[in-house]
N, C-alpha and C positions, 0 to 999 in steps of 0.2 A: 566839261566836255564841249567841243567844240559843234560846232550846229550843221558842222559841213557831214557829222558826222551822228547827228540826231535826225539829219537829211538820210541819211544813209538807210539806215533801224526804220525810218518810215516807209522808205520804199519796201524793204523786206517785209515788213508787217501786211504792208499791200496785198502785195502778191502773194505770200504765203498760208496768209488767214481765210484767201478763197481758192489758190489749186489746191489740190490735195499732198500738200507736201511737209507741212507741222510749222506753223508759223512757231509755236514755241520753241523747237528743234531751231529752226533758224536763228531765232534771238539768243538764245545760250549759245549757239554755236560760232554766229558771230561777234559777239560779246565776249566768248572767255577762248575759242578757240583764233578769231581773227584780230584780237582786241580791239574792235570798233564800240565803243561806246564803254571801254574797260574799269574808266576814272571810277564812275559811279557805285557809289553804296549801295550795302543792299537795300534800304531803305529807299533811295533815292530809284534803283534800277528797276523793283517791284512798281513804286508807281508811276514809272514812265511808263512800262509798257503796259499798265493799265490807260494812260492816256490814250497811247498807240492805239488800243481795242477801240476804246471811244471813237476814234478815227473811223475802223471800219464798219464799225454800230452805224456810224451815222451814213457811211455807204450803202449799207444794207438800209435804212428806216428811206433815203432817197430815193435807189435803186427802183425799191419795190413797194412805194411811198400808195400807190392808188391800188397795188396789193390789198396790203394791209389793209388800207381802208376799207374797199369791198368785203373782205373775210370777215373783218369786225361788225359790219352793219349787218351783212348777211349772216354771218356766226350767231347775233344777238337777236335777230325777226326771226329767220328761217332755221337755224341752230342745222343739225347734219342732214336732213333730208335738201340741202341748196347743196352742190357740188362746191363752191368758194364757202360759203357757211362753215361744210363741216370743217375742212381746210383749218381755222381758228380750234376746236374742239381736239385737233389730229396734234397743233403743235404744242398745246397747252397739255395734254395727255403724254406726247414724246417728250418734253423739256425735264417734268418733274422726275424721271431716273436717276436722270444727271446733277436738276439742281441739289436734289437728298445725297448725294454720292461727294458731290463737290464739296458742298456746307459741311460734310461729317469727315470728309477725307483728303480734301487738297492739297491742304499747308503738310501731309505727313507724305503725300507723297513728292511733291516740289521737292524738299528735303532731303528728302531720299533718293531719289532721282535725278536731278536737277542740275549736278556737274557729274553724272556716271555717265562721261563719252561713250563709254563701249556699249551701257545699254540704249542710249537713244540712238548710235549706230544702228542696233540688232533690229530697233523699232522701225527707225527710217525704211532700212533694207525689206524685214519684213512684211511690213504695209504695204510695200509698193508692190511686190510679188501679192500681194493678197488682192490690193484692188484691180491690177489684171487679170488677173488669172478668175476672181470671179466676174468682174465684167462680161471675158472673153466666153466666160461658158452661161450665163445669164440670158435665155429671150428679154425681148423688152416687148411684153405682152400686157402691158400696167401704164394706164396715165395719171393723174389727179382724181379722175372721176370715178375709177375702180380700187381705190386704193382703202384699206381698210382700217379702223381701230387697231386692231392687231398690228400693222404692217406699222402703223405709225410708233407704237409702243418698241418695239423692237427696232426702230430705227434709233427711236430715244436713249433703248438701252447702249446701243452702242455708241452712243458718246461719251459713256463712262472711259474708255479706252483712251480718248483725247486726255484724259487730264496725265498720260504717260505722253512724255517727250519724246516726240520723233512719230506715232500716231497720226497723229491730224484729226482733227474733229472734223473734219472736210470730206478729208478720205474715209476715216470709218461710217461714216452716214451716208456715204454716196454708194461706198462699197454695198453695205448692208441693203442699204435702197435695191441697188442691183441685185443682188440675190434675190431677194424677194422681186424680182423680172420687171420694177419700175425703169421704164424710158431714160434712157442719161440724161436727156434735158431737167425732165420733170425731178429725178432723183439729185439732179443738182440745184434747183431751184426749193424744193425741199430741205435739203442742208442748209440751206443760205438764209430760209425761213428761221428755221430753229436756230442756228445762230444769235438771232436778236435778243429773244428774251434771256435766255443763257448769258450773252455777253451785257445786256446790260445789268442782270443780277449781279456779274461779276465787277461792275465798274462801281455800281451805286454801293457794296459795302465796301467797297476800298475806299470813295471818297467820304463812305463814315467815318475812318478813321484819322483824327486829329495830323498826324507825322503827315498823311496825305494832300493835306490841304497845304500845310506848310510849306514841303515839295516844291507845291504847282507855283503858290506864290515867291516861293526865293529861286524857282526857273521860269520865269514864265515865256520868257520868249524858247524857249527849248522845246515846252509843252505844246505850245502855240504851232510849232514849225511841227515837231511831231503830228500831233491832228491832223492838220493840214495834208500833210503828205502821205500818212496814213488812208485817207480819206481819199484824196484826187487819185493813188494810184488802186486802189480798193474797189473805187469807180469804175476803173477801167479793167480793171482785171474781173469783175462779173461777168460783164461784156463780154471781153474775151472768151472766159470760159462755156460759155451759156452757145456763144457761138460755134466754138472749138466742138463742142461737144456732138454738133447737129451730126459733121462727118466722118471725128476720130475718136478712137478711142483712148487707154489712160497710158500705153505703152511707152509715152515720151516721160509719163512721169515718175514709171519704175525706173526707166535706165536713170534717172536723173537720180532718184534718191539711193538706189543703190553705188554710183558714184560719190555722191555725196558720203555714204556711210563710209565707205572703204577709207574716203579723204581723213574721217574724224577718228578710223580706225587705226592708219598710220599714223595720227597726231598723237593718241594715245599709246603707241607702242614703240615709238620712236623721239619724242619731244618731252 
């Protein structure tokens, strides 16, 4: 595979693992629907875009690097009575739905899912109509310091939804956040939390596996570019969003994914 075109997979990884648009929808889509990045095994394809993740892990631990730190220190002295404390308690409490969900069920729905254009269409389409429409009718009467056990539980739970293609772990947590009348900022900065632990569970058993390591080292300048670019564009796309958020809401990114389905839905009905 050419690097101009591991260049490519990293930008998308970027951007799509923090708007709410399904970074995995994008990688399959552009992978088998555009052939960018086609060459690769499946062997070879799985732990690329586990690299990719690495990428935006490491956006996320940067980003929100004196986050963490605070949640941790204050999580561990003050535990939930500290507004940042409980914050630690909120995402270790939301992550385990997914991580039980993921560990017992991923590889059967990848599998399953994973080249059915028609239904990561239906998902695309349908998340984006869902994260409008509940934003649009959501107050944002909720910030950080009102936010509850429960409300975090419930955010957790739906990122069981992410591990289906064309979802978004982005969008269903943001969504969700919103329902429950959390602030777009906070509810997006909230997703971007839980993310970490989530993706780095997901990296560290993939690079258990023996094929894994092989991989990295008979591509390693692929890998390398991959992170890389993963990363710088991941950087910037928090940014983006966190900002985006302050005045608009998520309407550009329905129309966007409802275009995009119909695109994967003539591919399959016509190609």
């Amino acid at each position: 595979m050419e690097l101009f075109e591991v260049f490519i997979l990293g930008v998308i990884q970027g951007i799509a693992e923090f708007l709410p648009i399904s970074s995995s929808a994008h990688l399959i889509i552009f992978r088998d629907v555009f052939g960018i990045g086609s060459s690769m095994g499946a062997n070879l394809e799985m732990s690329f875009d586990i690299a990719l993740h690495l990428g935006t892990l490491l956006a996320i631990v940067v980003f929100f690097f004196s986050d963490f730190v605070t949640m941790f220190l204050k999580g561990i002295t003050k535990g939930i009575k500290d507004k940042e404390g409980k914050m630690l308690w909120y995402i270790i409490a939301a992550t385990i739905p997914a991580a039980i969900v993921g560990v017992l069920f991923e590889d059967v729905i990848e599998d399953a899912l994973r080249t059915n254009f028609f239904l990561i269409a239906l998902a695309l389409a349908f998340m984006g109509i869902v994260i409008y429409w509940v934003d649009k009718n959501s107050k944002q009467t909720k910030d950080f310091g009102k936010m509850t056990i429960k409300d975090a539980v419930l955010i957790g739970c739906s990122q069981v939804f992410a591990l289906i293609p064309g979802f978004s772990r982005s969008g269903t947590t943001i969504a969700c956040a919103r329902g429950l009348k959390l602030n777009r900022e906070d509810a997006a900065k909230f997703s971007f939390y839980l993310s970490a632990p989530v993706v780095l569970g997901a990296v560290v058993l993939q690079l258990l596996k023996k094929e894994t390591i092989q991989a990295i080292a008979s591509h390693l300048s692929m890998f390398i570019v991959g992170v890389g670019t993963s990363f710088i564009i991941g950087l910037l796309c928090i940014q983006f969003l966190l900002k985006y958020l302050k005045k608009h809401d998520f309407k550009v990114f329905m129309y966007y994914r409802i275009i995009l389905a119909i695109i994967v839905m003539l591919f399959t009905l016509f190609i």
